[in-house]
C-alpha positions in Angstrom: -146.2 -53.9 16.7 -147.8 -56.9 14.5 -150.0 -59.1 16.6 -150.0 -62.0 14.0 -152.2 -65.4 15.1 -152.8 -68.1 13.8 -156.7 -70.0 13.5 -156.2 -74.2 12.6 -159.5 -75.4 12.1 -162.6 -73.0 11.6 -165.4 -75.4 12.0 -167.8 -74.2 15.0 -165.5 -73.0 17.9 -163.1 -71.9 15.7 -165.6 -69.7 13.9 -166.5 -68.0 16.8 -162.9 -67.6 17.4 -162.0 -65.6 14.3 -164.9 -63.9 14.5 -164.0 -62.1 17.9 -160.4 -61.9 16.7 -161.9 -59.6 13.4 -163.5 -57.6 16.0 -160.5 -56.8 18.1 -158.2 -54.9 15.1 -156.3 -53.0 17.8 -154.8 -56.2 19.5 -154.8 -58.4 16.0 -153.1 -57.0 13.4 -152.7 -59.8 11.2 -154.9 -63.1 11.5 -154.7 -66.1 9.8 -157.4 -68.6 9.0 -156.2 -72.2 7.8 -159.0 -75.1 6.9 -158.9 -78.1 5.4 -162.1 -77.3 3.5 -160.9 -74.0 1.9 -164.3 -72.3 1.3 -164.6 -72.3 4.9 -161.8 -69.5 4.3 -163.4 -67.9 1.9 -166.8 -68.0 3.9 -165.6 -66.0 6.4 -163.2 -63.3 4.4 -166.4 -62.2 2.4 -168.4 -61.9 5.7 -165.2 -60.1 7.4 -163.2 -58.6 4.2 -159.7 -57.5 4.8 -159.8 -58.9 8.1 -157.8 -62.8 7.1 -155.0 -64.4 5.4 -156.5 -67.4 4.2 -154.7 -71.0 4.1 -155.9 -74.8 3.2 -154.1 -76.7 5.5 -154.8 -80.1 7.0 -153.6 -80.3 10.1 -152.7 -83.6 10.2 -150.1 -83.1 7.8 -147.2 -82.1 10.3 -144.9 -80.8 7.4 -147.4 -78.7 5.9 -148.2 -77.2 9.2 -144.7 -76.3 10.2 -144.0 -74.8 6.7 -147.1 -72.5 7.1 -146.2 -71.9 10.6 -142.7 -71.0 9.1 -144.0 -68.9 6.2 -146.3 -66.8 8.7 -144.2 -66.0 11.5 
Protein backbone atom coordinates (compact mmCIF):
# COMPACT_ATOMS: atom_id res chain seq x y z
CA UNK A 1 0.00 0.00 0.00
CA UNK A 2 1.46 3.68 -0.96
CA UNK A 3 0.96 6.07 1.79
CA UNK A 4 1.52 9.20 -0.42
CA UNK A 5 1.29 12.92 1.43
CA UNK A 6 1.56 15.84 0.62
CA UNK A 7 3.87 18.92 2.66
CA UNK A 8 2.64 22.80 1.23
CA UNK A 9 4.93 25.11 2.82
CA UNK A 10 8.25 23.86 4.64
CA UNK A 11 9.14 26.99 6.45
CA UNK A 12 9.43 26.19 10.39
CA UNK A 13 6.37 23.89 11.30
CA UNK A 14 6.45 22.37 8.14
CA UNK A 15 10.06 21.43 8.55
CA UNK A 16 9.46 19.70 11.48
CA UNK A 17 6.72 18.03 9.76
CA UNK A 18 8.67 16.40 6.96
CA UNK A 19 11.17 15.63 9.15
CA UNK A 20 9.01 13.24 11.36
CA UNK A 21 7.30 12.07 8.12
CA UNK A 22 11.19 10.89 6.76
CA UNK A 23 11.39 9.08 10.00
CA UNK A 24 8.29 7.08 9.79
CA UNK A 25 9.08 5.06 6.18
CA UNK A 26 6.69 2.20 7.29
CA UNK A 27 3.57 4.50 7.32
CA UNK A 28 4.97 7.11 4.47
CA UNK A 29 5.84 5.59 1.53
CA UNK A 30 5.91 8.47 -0.69
CA UNK A 31 6.16 12.21 0.58
CA UNK A 32 6.10 15.21 -1.13
CA UNK A 33 7.67 18.50 -0.29
CA UNK A 34 6.30 21.61 -2.27
CA UNK A 35 7.91 25.42 -1.48
CA UNK A 36 7.72 28.40 -3.00
CA UNK A 37 11.40 28.90 -2.37
CA UNK A 38 12.67 25.73 -4.00
CA UNK A 39 16.08 25.36 -2.24
CA UNK A 40 14.07 24.89 0.76
CA UNK A 41 13.32 21.41 -1.22
CA UNK A 42 16.53 20.79 -1.93
CA UNK A 43 17.63 21.69 1.75
CA UNK A 44 15.95 19.09 3.13
CA UNK A 45 16.40 16.08 0.34
CA UNK A 46 20.25 16.39 0.84
CA UNK A 47 19.80 16.24 4.73
CA UNK A 48 17.09 13.27 4.22
CA UNK A 49 18.11 11.65 0.56
CA UNK A 50 15.62 9.51 -1.02
CA UNK A 51 13.17 10.31 1.45
CA UNK A 52 11.13 13.47 -0.96
CA UNK A 53 9.65 14.34 -4.19
CA UNK A 54 10.45 17.80 -4.44
CA UNK A 55 7.91 20.61 -6.00
CA UNK A 56 8.09 24.67 -6.30
CA UNK A 57 4.74 25.54 -5.82
CA UNK A 58 3.19 28.76 -4.52
CA UNK A 59 0.34 28.10 -2.89
CA UNK A 60 -1.49 30.86 -3.65
CA UNK A 61 -1.71 29.93 -7.17
CA UNK A 62 -4.93 27.65 -6.93
CA UNK A 63 -4.40 26.11 -10.47
CA UNK A 64 -0.98 25.18 -9.85
CA UNK A 65 -1.92 23.57 -6.71
CA UNK A 66 -4.67 21.48 -8.02
CA UNK A 67 -2.50 20.37 -11.02
CA UNK A 68 0.14 19.17 -8.56
CA UNK A 69 -2.36 17.78 -6.36
CA UNK A 70 -3.65 16.04 -9.60
CA UNK A 71 -0.23 14.86 -10.86
CA UNK A 72 0.54 13.30 -7.34
CA UNK A 73 -2.34 11.49 -6.41
Amino acid sequence: MVSRILIIGIGAAGSVVAKKCARLTTIFTEIHLANRTFSKCEAMQKEFPGCFNIHQLDANNVADTIALIKRIE
